[in-house]
DSSP file (Angstrom, degrees, kcal/mol; ACC not computed):
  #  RESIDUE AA STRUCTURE BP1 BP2  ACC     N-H-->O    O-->H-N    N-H-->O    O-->H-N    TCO  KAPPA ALPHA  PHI   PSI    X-CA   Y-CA   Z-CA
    1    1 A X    >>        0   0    0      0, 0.0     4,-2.1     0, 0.0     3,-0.7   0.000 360.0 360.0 360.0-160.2   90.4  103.7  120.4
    2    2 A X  H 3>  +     0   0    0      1,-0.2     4,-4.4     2,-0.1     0, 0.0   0.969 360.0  57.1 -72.0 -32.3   87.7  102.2  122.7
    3    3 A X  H 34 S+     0   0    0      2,-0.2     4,-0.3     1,-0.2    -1,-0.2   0.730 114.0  40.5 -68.5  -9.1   86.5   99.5  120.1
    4    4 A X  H <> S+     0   0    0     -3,-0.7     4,-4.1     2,-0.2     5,-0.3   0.926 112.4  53.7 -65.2 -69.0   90.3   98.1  120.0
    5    5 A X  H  X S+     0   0    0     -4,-2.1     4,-2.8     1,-0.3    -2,-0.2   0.829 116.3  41.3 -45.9 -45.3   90.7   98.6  124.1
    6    6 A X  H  X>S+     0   0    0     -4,-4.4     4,-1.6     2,-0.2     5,-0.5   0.881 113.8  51.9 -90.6 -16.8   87.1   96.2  124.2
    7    7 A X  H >>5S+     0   0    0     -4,-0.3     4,-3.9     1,-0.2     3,-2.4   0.961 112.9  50.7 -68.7 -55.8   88.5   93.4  121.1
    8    8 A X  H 3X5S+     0   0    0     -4,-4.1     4,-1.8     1,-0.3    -1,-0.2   0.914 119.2  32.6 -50.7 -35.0   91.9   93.1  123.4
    9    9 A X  H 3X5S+     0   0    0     -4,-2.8     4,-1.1    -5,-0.3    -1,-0.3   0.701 120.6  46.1-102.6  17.7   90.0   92.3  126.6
   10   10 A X  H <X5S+     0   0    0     -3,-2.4     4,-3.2    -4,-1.6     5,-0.2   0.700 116.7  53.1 -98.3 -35.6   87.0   90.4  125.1
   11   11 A X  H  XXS+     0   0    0     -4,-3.9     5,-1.5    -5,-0.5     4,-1.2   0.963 112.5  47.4 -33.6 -72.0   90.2   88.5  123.0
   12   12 A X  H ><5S+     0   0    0     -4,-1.8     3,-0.8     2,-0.3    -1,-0.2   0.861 113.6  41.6 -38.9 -64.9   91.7   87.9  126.4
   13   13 A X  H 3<5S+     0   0    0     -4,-1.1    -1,-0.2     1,-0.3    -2,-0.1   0.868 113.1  47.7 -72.4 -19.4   89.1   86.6  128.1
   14   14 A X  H 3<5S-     0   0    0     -4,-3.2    -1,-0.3     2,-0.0    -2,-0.3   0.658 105.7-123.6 -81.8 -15.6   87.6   84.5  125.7
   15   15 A X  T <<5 +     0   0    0     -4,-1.2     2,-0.2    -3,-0.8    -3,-0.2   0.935  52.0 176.3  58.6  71.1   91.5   83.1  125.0
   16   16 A X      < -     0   0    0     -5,-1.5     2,-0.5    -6,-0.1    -1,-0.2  -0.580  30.0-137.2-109.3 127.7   90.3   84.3  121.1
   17   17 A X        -     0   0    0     -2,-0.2     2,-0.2    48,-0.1    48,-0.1  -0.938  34.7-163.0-102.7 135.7   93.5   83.8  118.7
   18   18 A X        -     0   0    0     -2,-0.5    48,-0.9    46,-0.4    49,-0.8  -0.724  16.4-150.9-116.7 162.3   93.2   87.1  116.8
   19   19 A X        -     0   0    0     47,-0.2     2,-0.4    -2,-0.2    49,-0.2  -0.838  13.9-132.3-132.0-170.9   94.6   88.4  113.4
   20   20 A X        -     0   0    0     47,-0.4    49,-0.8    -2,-0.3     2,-0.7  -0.806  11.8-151.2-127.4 160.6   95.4   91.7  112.5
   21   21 A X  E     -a   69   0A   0     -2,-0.4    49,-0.3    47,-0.1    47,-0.0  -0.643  17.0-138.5-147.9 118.2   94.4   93.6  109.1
   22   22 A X  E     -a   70   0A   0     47,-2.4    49,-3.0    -2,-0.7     2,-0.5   0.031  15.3-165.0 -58.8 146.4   96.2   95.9  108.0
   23   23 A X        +     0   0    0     47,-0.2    32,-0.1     1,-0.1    49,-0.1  -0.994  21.5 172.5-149.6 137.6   95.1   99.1  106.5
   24   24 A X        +     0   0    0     -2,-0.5    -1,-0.1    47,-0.1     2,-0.1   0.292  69.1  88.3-122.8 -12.3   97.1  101.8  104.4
   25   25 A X        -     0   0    0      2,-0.0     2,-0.3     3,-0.0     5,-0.1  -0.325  60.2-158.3 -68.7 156.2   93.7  103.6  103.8
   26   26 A X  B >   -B   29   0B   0      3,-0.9     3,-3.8    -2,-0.1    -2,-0.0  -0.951  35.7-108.3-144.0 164.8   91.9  106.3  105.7
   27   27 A X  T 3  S+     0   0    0      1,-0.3     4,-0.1    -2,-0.3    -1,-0.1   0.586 125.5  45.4 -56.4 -37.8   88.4  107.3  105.8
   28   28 A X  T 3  S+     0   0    0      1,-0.2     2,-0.6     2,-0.1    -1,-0.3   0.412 108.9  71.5 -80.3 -13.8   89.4  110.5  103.9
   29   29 A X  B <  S-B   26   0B   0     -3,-3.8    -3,-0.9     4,-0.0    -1,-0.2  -0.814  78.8-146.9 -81.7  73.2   91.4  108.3  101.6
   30   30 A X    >>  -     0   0    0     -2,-0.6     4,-2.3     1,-0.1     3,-0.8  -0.066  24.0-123.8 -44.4 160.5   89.6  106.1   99.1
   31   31 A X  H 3> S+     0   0    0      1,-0.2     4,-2.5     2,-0.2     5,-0.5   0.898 114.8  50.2 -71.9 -53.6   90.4  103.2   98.1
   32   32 A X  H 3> S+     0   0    0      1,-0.2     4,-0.8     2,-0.2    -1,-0.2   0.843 112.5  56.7 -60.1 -11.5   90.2  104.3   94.2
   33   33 A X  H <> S+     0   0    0     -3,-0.8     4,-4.5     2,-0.2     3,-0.3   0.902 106.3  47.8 -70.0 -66.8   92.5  107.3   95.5
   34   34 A X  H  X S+     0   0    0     -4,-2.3     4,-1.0     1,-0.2    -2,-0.2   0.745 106.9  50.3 -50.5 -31.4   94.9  104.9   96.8
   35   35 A X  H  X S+     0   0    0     -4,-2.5     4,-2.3     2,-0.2    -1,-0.2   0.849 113.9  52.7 -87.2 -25.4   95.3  102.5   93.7
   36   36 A X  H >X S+     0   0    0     -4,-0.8     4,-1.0    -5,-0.5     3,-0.7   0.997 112.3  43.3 -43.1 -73.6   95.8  105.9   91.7
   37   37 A X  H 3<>S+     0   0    0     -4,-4.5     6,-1.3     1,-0.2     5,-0.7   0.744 115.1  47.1 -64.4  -6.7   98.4  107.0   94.1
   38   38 A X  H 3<5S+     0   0    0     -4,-1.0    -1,-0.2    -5,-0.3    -2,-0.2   0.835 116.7  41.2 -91.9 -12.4  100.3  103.5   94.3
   39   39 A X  H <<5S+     0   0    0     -4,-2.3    -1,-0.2    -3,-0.7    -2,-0.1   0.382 106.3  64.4-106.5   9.4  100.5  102.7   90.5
   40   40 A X  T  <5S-     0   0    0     -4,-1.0    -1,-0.2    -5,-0.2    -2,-0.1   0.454 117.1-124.2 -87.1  -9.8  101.4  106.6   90.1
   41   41 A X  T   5S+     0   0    0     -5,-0.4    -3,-0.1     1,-0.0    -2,-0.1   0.684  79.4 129.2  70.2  18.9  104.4  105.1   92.1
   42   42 A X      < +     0   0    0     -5,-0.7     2,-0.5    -6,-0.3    -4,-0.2   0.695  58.9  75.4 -75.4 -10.4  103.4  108.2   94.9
   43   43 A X  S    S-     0   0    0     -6,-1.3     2,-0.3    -9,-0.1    -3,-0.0  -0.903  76.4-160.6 -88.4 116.6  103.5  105.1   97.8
   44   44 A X    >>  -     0   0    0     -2,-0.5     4,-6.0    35,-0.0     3,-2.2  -0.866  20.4-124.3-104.2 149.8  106.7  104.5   98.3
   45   45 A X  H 3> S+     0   0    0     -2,-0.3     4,-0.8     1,-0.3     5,-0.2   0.802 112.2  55.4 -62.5 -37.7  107.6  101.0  100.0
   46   46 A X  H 3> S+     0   0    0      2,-0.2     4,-1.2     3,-0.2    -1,-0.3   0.666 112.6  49.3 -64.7 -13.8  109.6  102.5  103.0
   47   47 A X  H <> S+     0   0    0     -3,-2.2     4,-2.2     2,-0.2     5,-0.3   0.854 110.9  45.1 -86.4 -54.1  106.2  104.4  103.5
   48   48 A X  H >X S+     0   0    0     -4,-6.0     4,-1.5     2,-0.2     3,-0.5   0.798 115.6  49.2 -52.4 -72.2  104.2  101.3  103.2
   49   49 A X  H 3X S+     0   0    0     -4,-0.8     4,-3.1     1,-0.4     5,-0.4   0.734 113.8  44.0 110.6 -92.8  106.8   99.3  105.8
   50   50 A X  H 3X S+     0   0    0     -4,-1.2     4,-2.1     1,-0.2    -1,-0.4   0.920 113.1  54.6 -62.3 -36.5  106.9  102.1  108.7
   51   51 A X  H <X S+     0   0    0     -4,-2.2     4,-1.2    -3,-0.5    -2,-0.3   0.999 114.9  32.9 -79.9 -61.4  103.4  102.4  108.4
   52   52 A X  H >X S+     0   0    0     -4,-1.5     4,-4.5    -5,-0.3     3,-0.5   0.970 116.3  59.9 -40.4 -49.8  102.5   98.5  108.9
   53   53 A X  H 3X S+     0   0    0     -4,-3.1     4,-4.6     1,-0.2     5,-0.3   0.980  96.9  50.5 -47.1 -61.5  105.2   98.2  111.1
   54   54 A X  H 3X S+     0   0    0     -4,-2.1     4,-1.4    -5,-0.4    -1,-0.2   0.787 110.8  60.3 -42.9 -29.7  104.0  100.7  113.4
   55   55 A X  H <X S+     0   0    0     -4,-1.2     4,-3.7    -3,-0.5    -2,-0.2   0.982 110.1  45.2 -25.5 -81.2  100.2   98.2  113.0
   56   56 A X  H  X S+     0   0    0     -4,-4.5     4,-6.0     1,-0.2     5,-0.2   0.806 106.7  53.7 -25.7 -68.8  102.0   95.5  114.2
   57   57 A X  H  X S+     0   0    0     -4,-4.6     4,-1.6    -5,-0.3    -1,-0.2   0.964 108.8  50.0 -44.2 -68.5  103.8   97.0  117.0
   58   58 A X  H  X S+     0   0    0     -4,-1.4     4,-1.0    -5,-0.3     5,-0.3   0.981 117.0  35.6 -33.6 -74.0  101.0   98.1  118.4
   59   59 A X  H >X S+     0   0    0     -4,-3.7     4,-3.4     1,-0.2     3,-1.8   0.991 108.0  60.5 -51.2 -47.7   98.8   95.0  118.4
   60   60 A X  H 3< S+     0   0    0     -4,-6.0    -1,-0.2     1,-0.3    -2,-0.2   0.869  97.4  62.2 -65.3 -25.9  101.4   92.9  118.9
   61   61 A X  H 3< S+     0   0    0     -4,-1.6    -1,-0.3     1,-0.2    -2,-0.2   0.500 118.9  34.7 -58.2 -20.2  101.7   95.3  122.6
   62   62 A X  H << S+     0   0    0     -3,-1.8     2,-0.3    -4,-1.0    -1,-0.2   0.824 129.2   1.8-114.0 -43.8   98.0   93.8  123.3
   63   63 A X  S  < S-     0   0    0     -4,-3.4    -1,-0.5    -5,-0.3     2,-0.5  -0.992  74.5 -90.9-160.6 150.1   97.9   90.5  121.9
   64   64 A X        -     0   0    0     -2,-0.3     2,-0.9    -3,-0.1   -46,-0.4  -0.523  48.1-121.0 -55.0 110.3   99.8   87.7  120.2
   65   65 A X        +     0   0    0     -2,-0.5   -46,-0.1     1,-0.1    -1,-0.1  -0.398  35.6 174.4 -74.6  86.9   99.4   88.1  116.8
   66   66 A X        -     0   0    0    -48,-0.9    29,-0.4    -2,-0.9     2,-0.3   0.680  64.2  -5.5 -53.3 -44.9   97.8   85.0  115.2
   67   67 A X        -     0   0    0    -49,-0.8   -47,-0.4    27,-0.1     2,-0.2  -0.834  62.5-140.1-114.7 174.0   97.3   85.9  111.4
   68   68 A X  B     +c   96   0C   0     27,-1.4    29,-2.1    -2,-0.3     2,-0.3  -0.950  27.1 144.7-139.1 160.9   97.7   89.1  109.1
   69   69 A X  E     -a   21   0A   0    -49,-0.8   -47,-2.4    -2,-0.2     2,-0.5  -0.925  28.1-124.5-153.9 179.4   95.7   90.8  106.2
   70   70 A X  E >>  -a   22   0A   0     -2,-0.3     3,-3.7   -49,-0.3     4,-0.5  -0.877  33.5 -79.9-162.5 150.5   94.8   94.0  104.8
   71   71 A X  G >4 S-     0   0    0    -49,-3.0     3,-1.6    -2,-0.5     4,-0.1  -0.022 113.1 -11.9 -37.0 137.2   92.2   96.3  103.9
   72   72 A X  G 34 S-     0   0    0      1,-0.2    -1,-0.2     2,-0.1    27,-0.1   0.428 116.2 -74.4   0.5  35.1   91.0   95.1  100.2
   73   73 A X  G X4 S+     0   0    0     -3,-3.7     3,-1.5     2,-0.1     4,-0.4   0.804  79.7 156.4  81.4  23.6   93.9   92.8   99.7
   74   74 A X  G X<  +     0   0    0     -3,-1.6     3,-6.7    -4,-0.5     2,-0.6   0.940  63.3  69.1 -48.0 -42.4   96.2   95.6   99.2
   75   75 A X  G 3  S+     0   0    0      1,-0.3    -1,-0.3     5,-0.1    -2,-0.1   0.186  90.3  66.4 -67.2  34.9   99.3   93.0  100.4
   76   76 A X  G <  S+     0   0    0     -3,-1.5    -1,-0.3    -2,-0.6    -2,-0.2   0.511  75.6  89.6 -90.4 -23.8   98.8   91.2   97.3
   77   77 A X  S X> S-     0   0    0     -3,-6.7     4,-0.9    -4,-0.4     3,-0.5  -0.624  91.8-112.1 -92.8 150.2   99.9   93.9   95.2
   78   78 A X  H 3> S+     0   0    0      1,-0.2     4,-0.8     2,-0.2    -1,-0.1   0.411 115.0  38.5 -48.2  -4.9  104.0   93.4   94.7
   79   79 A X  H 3> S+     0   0    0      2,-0.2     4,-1.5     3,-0.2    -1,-0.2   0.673 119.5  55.5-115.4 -32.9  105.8   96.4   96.5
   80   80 A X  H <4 S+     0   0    0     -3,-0.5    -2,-0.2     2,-0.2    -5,-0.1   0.974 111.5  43.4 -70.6 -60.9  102.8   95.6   99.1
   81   81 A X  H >X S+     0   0    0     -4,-0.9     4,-2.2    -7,-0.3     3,-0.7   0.781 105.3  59.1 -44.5 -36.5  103.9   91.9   99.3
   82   82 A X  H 3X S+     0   0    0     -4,-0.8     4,-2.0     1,-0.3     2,-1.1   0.929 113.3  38.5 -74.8 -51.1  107.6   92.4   99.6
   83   83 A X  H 3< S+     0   0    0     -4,-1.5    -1,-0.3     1,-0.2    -2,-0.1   0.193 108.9  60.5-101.2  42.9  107.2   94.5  102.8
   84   84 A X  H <> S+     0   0    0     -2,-1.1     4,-2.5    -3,-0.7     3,-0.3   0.611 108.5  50.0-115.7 -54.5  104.3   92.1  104.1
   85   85 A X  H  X S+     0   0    0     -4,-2.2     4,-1.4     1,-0.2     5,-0.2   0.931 113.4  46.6 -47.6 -55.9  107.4   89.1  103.9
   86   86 A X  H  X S+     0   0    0     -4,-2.0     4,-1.7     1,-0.2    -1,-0.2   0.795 112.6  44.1 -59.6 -36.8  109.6   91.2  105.8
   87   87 A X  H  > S+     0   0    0      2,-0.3     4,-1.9    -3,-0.3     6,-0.3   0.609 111.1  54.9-103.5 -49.3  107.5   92.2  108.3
   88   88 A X  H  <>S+     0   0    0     -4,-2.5     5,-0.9    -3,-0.2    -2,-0.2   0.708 111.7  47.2 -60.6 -25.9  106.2   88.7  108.7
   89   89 A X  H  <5S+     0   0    0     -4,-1.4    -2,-0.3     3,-0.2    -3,-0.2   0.929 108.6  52.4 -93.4 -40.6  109.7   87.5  109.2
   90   90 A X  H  <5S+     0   0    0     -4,-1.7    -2,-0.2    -5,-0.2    -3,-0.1   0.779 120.2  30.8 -53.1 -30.7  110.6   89.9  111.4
   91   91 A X  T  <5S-     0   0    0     -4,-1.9    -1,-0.2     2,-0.1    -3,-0.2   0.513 108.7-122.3 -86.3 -17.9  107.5   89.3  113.8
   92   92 A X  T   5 +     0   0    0      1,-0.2     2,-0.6    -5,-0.2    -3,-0.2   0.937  49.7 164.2  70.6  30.1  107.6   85.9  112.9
   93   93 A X      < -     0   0    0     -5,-0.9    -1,-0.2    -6,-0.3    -2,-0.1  -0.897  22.8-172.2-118.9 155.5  104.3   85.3  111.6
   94   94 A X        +     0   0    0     -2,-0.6    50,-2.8   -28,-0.1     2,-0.5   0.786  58.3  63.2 -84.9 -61.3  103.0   82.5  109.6
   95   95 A X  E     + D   0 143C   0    -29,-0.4   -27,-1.4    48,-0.2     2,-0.7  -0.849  43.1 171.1 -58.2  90.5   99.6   83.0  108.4
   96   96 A X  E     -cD  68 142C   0     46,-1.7    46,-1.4    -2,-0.5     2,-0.2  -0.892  32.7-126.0-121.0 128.9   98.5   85.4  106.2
   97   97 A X  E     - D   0 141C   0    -29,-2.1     2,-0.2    -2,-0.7    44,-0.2  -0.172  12.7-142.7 -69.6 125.2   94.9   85.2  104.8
   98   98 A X        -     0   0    0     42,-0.8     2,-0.4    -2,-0.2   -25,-0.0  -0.827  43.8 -99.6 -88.3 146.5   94.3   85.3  100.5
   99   99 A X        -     0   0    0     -2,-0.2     4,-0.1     2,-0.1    -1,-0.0  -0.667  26.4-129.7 -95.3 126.8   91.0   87.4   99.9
  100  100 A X  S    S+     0   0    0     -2,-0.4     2,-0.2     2,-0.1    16,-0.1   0.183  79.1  66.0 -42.6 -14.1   88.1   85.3   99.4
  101  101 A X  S    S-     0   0    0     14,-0.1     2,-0.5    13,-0.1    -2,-0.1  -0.670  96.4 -80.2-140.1 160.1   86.8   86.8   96.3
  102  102 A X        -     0   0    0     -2,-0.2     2,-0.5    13,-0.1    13,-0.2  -0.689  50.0-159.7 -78.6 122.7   88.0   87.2   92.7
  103  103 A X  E     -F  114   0D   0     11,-1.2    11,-1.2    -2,-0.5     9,-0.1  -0.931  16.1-139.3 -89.8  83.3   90.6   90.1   92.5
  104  104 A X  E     -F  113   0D   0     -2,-0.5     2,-0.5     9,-0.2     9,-0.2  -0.552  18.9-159.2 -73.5 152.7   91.8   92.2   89.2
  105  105 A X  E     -F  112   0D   0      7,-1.0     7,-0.8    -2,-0.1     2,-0.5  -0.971   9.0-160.4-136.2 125.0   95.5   92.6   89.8
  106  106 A X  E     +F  111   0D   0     -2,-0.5     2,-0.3     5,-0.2     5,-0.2  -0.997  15.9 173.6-125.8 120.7   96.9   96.0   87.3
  107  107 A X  E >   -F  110   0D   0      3,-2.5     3,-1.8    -2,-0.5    -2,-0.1  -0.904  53.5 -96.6-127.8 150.8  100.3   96.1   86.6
  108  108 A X  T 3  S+     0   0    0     -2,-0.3     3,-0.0     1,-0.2   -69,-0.0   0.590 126.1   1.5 -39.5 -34.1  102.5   98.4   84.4
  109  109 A X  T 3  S+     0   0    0      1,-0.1     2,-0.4     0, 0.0    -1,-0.2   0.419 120.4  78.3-117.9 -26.7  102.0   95.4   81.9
  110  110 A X  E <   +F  107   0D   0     -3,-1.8    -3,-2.5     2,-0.1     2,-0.3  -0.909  38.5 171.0-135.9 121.0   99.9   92.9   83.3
  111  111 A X  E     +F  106   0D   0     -2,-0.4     2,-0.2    -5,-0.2    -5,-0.2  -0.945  30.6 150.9-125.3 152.0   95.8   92.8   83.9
  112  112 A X  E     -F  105   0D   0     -7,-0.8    -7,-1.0    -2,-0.3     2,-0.6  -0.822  41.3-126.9 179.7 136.6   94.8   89.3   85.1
  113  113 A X  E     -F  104   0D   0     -2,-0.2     2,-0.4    -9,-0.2    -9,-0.2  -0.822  25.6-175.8-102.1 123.0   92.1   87.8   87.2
  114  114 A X  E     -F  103   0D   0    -11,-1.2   -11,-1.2    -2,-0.6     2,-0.3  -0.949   9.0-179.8-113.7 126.5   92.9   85.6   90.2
  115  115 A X    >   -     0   0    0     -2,-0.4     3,-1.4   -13,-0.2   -13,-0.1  -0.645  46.9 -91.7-107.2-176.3   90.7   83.9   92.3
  116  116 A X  T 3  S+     0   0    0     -2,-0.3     3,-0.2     1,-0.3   -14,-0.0   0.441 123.9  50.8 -88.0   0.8   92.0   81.8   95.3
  117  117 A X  T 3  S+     0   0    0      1,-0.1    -1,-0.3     2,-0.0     3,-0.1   0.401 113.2  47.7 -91.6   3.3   92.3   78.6   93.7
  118  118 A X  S X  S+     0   0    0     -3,-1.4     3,-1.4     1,-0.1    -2,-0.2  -0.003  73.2 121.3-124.8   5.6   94.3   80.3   90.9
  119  119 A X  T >>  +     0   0    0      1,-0.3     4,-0.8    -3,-0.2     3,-0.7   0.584  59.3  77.7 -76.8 -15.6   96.7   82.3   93.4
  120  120 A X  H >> S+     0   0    0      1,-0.2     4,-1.3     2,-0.2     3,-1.1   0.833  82.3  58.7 -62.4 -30.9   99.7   80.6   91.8
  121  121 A X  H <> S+     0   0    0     -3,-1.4     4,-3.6     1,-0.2    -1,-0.2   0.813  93.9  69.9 -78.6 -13.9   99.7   82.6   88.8
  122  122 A X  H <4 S+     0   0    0     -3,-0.7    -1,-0.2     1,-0.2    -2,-0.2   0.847 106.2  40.5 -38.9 -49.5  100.2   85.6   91.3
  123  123 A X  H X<>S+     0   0    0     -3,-1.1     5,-3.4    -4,-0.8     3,-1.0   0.868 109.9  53.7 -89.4 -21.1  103.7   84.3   92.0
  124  124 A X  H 3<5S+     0   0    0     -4,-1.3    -2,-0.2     1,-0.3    -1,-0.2   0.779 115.3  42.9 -92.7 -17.9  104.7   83.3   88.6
  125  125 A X  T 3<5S+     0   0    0     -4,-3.6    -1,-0.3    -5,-0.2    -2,-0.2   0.141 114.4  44.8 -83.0  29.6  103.9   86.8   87.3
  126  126 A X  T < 5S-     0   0    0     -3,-1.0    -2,-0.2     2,-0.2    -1,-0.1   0.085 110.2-129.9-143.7   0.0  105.5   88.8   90.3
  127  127 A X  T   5 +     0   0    0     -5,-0.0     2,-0.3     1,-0.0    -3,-0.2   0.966  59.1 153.5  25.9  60.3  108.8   85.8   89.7
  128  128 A X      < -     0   0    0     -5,-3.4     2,-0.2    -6,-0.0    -2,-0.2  -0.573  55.0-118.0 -96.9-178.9  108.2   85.5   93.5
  129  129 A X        -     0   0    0     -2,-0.3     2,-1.3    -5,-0.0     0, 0.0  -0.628  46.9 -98.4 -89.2 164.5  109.3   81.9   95.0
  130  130 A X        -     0   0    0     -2,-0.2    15,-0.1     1,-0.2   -10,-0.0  -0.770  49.9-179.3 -94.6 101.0  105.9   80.6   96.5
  131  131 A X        +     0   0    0     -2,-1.3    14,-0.6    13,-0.1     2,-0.3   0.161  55.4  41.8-102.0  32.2  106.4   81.5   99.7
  132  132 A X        -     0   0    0     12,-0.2     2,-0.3   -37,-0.0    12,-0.2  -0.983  63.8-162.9-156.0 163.4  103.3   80.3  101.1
  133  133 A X        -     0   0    0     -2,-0.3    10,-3.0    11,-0.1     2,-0.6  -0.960  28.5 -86.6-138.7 176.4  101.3   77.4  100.7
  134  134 A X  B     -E  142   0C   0     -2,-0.3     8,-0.2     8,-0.2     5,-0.1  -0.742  24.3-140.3-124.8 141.4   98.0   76.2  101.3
  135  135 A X        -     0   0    0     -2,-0.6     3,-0.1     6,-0.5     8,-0.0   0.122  27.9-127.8 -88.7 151.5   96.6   74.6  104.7
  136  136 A X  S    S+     0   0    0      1,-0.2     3,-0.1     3,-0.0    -1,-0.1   0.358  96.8  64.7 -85.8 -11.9   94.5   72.0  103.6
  137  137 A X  S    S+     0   0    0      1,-0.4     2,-0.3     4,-0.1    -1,-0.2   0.536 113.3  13.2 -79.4 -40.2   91.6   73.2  105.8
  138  138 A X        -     0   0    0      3,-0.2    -1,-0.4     1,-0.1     3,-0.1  -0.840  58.4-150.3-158.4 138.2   90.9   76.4  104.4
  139  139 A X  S    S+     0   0    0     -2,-0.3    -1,-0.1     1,-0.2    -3,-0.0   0.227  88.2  67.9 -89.7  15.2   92.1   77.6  101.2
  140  140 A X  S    S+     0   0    0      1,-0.1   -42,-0.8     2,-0.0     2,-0.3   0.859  94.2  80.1 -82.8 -54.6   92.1   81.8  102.3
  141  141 A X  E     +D   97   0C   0    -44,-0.2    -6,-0.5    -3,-0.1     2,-0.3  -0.616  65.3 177.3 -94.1 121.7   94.6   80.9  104.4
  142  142 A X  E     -DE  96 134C   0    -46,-1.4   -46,-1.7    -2,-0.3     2,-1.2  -0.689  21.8-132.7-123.7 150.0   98.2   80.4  103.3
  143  143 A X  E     -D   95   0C   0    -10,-3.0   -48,-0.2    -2,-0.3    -9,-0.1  -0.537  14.4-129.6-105.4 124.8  101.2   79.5  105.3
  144  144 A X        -     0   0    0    -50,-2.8     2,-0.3    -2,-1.2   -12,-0.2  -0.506  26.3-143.9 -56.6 143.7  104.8   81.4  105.0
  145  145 A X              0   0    0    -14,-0.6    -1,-0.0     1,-0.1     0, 0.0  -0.845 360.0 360.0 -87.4 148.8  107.5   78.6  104.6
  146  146 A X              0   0    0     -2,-0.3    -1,-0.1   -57,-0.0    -2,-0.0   0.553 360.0 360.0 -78.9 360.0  110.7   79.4  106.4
């Protein structure tokens, strides 16, 4: 819409490295709707995946992509992560920003509180590899390794 059209050319002129944030929600959606329907397993991951993807594309069509996020830290939850890494390798971006704020993480098994100095336990319960680590400058931001 128009507020996009004016961030790409105020981006532009100011030579503004932008990031993008991703959003699986919609106005008519809530967010308590949404964690219903993903831990009901009614988001499927090929859904999540075309739907970012399509983000991307689009932004990336305006401007160079500089970081990624998403609306309330959804890519932290697993099925959400897995197609955040793909998607990052495929565009080939680096950055992805950790939410700022203390987080409850609900899994079939699993309730645990992470905050962002504590994001490690994220990976050793999701038996990810740590595929990011973090820049010494700001801890919200973590970097993919290749």
């Amino acid at each position: 819409g128009t507020h996009f059209e004016w961030a790409v050319n105020f981006a532009k002129k100011t030579n503004m490295r932008i990031g993008l944030h991703l959003t699986l929600t919609q106005p008519s959606i809530s967010f308590r709707k949404f964690l219903w329907r993903y831990f009901t397993g009614k988001i499927k991951r090929n859904w999540i995946y075309w739907e970012w993807d399509r983000q991307i594309k689009i932004f990336k069509g305006s401007l160079p992509l500089h970081r990624i996020d998403s609306h309330h830290g959804v890519h932290y939850f697993p099925a959400c992560w897995r197609v955040l890494m793909l998607l990052m390798k495929k565009y080939k971006i680096t950055l992805v920003r950790n939410p700022p704020r203390k987080i409850c993480w609900f899994h079939p098994n699993i309730k645990i509180w992470i905050s962002r100095n504590k994001a490690w336990l994220f990976w050793k319960i999701n038996k990810q590899e740590p595929w990011t680590k973090p820049l010494p400058y700001k801890e919200e931001i973590w970097h993919l390794k290749e």
